[in-house]
N, C-alpha and C positions, 0 to 999 in steps of 0.2 A: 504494500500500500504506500502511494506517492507521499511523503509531509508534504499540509499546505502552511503551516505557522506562518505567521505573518510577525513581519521586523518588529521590536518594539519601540515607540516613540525613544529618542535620543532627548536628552536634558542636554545643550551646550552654552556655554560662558554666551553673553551678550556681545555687543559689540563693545559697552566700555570696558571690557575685562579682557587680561590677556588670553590668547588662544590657547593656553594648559596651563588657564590660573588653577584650577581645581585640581591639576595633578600636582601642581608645586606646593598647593596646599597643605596635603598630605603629606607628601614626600618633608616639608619643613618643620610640619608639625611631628609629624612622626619620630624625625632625627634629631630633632630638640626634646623631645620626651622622653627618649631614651637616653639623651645626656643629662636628666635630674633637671629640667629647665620646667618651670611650673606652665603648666596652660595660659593663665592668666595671664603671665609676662611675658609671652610670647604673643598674646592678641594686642596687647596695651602695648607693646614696642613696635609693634608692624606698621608700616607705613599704609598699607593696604586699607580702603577705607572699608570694605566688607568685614576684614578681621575686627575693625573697630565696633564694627553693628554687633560681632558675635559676644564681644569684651563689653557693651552694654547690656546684651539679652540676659548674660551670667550675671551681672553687678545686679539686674531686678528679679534676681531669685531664678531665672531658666538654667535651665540643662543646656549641653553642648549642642546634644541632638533636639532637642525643639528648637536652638536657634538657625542652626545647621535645615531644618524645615520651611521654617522664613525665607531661604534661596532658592530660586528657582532653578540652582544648576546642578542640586544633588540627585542623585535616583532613592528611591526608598530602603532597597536593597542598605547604602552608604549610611542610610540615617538608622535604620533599625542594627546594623553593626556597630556605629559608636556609638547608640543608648545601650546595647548589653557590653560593650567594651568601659561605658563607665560603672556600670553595675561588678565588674568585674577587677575595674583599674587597670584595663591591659588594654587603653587607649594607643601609647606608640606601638604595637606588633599591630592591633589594627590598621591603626592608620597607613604604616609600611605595606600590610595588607592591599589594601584599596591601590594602594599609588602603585604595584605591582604591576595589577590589573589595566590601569589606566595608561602606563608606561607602552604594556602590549599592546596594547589597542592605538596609540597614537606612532608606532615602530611600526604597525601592521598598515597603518593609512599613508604615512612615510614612503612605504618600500613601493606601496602599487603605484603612488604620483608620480615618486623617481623610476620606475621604470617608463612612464610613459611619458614623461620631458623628451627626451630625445625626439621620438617618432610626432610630438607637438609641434618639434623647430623644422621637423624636415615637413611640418606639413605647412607651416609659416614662409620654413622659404620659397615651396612648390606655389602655395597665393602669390608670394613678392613675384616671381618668376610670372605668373601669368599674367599679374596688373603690368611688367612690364612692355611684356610682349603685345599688350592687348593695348596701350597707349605709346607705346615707343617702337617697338619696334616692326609692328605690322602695318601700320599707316606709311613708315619711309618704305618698307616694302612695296607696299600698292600703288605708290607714288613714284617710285622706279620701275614697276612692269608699265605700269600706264604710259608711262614716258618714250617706252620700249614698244610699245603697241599693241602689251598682252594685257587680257582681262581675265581675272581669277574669282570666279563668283563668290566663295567660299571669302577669301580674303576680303573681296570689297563689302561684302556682307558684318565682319566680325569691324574693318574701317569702319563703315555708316554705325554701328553701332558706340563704337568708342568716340564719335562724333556726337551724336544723339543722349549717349549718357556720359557725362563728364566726372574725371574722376572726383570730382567735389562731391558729386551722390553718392557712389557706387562705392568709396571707399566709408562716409559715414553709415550704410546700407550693409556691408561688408560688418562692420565693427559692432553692429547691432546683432545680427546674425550669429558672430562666431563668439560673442558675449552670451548671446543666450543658450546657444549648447554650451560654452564652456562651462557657465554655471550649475547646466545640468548634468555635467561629468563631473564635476567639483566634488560630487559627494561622493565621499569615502564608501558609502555604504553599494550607489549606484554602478560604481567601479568595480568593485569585488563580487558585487553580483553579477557581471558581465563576467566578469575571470573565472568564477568558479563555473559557472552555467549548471548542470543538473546537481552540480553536490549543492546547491543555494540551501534546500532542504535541511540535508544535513549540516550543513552552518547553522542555519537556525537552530536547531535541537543543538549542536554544542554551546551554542551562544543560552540555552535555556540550563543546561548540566552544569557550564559555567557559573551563573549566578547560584544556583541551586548547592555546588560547590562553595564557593563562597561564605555563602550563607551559614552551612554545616561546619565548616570550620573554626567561623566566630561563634560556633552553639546556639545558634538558633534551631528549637525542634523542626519537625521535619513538615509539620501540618503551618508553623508557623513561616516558614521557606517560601512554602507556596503561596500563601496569601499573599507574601513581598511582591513573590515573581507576576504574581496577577495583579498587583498594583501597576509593574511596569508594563505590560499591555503582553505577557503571555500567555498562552491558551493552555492554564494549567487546573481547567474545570473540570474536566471527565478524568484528571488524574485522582485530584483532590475526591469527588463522588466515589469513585474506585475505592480509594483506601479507607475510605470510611465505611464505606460497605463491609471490609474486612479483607479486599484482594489484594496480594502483593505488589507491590511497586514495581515488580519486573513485566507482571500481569497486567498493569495500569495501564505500563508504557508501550506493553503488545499492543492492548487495543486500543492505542493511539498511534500504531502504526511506525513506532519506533525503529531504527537500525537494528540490527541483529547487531554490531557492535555492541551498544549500549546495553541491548538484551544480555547479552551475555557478562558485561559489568557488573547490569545489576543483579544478576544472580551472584556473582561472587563478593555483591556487596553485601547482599541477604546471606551467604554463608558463611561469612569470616564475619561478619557482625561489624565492619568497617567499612561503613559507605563514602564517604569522603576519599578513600583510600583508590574504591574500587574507579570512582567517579574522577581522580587526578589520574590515574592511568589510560581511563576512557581520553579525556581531553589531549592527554601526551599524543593517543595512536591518531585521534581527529584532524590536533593541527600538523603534525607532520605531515596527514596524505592533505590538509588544505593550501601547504606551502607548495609540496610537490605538484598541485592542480596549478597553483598561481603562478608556476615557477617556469611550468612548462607551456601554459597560455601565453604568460607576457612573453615568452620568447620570442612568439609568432609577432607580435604587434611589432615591433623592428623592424626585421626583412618586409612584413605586408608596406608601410609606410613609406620604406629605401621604393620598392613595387611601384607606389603610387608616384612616386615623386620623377622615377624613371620614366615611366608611361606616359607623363605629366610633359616633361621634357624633349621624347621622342616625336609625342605629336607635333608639339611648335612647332621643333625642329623641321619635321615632314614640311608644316602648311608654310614654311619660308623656306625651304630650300627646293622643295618639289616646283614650287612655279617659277623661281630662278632657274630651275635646268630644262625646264619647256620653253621657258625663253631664249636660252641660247641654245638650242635645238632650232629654234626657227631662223635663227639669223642663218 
């Protein structure tokens, strides 16, 4: 049976915030907590004005994690880990926690961009290359066969055109255009879903083990996991109904149409009594075959692009060289 799970909504910093203010977050607070540096002076020293809101929630009697709630950049998953992180006092392994996660995830958005920069500039230069050809260099062409007393329909067609639209439009038309796909390639998520193509499925079910992991590790029970995860927009109903009924977790995730990978976790998580265990080994064997997918797609996006830009090149070439040699052919 295909997974259909659907992505779940992303929480990202705003625009007045830096691009991985929320992972430096963690990672600072984390590594200041486990040098003996009290919370408190570490929000009241920061220059950050967010830390400041969080150094006022505490001063009127709030918890970390209720202030931590007030932001609109945390996921629920992060806020229900440091309220039982302070119930526990094992705020910095938390928080190092978190930032782990967020570390991978912004390495994983990193790696698909920079693969595709390259085959971006060859497809930038193949544009420069044709606005040239299309206002410089094909007009003195059709303006030397002319003179010569050859007429090239194809050419004087692609002239009257770069006559008719000047590059004043067709470059602000151009910039509107490759702006609005570019921002619709921009997302990390829309990219990686192009790369992986049918494991998309199984991404999402890791990206759902994942928090699910997470979650088990900070000690959250296992009924209470899933309610997080169904706060973040996962389809973890018919698992939750399942277990409540009395079915296994391995049974849950059959008939939700689970990988046989996972199946076979969670049975070894139900019989060593170590789910977390079973469920960090699942992810290990996940993301390695989802690098190996990414790894062996983006290869192709290279050469196809080098493809384009050649193709791109030999036509011109053909539509300017081809009526200069029927030219001197006729003399």
């Amino acid at each position: 049976m295909k997974l259909s799970w659907n992505i779940p909504r992303r929480l990202y910093p705003g625009k007045a915030r830096k691009k991985h203010w929320k992972e430096q977050f963690f990672y600072e607070k984390g590594t200041m907590l486990n040098n003996g540096i009290p919370l408190t002076e570490l929000l009241v020293l920061s220059p950050d004005p967010w830390d400041r809101e969080l150094y006022r929630a505490i001063l009127q009697g709030e918890t970390l994690s209720q202030g931590l709630s007030r932001l609109p950049d945390f996921l629920p998953r992060e806020i229900t880990m440091v309220r039982l992180a302070e119930e526990t006092g094992n705020l910095a392994h938390t928080f190092l926690l978190i930032h782990d996660r967020l570390k991978e995830e912004r390495e994983m958005a990193s790696k698909i961009f920079s693969v595709l920069t390259y085959p971006a500039l060859l497809v930038a230069a193949a544009l420069g290359f044709l606005l040239a050809s299309l206002y410089l260099f094909l007009p003195l062409m059709n303006e030397l066969l002319l003179s010569m007393g050859v007429e090239y329909p194809l050419l004087q067609q692609l002239h009257g055109f770069s006559r008719q639209v000047p590059p004043g439009v067709l470059l602000p038309l151009l910039a509107v255009i490759l702006g609005a796909g570019g921002r619709r390639l921009a997302s990390p998520e829309r990219l990686l879903r192009r790369l992986l193509g049918s494991q998309w499925g199984l991404y999402l079910e890791a990206q759902q083990m994942e928090g699910l992991h997470e979650l088990l590790r900070a000690g959250v029970d296992i009924l209470s996991a899933f309610e997080v995860l169904g706060k973040e927009g996962f389809p973890v109903k018919g698992v939750v109904t399942s277990i409540r009924n009395g079915v296994g977790l391995r049974e849950a995730y059959r008939a939700e149409g689970a990988s046989e990978t996972l199946l076979a976790c969670l049975f070894l998580g139900e019989e060593t009594g170590n789910l977390p265990e079973a469920l960090s080994t699942y992810l290990l064997l996940q993301k390695f075959r989802f690098q190996e997918r990414i790894r062996k797609r983006s290869a192709l996006v290279e050469p196809g692009a080098i493809l384009l830009l050649g193709i791109l090149i030999t036509a011109l070439s053909a539509l300017l060289l081809l009526p200069m040699l029927e030219a001197y052919e006729g003399l």
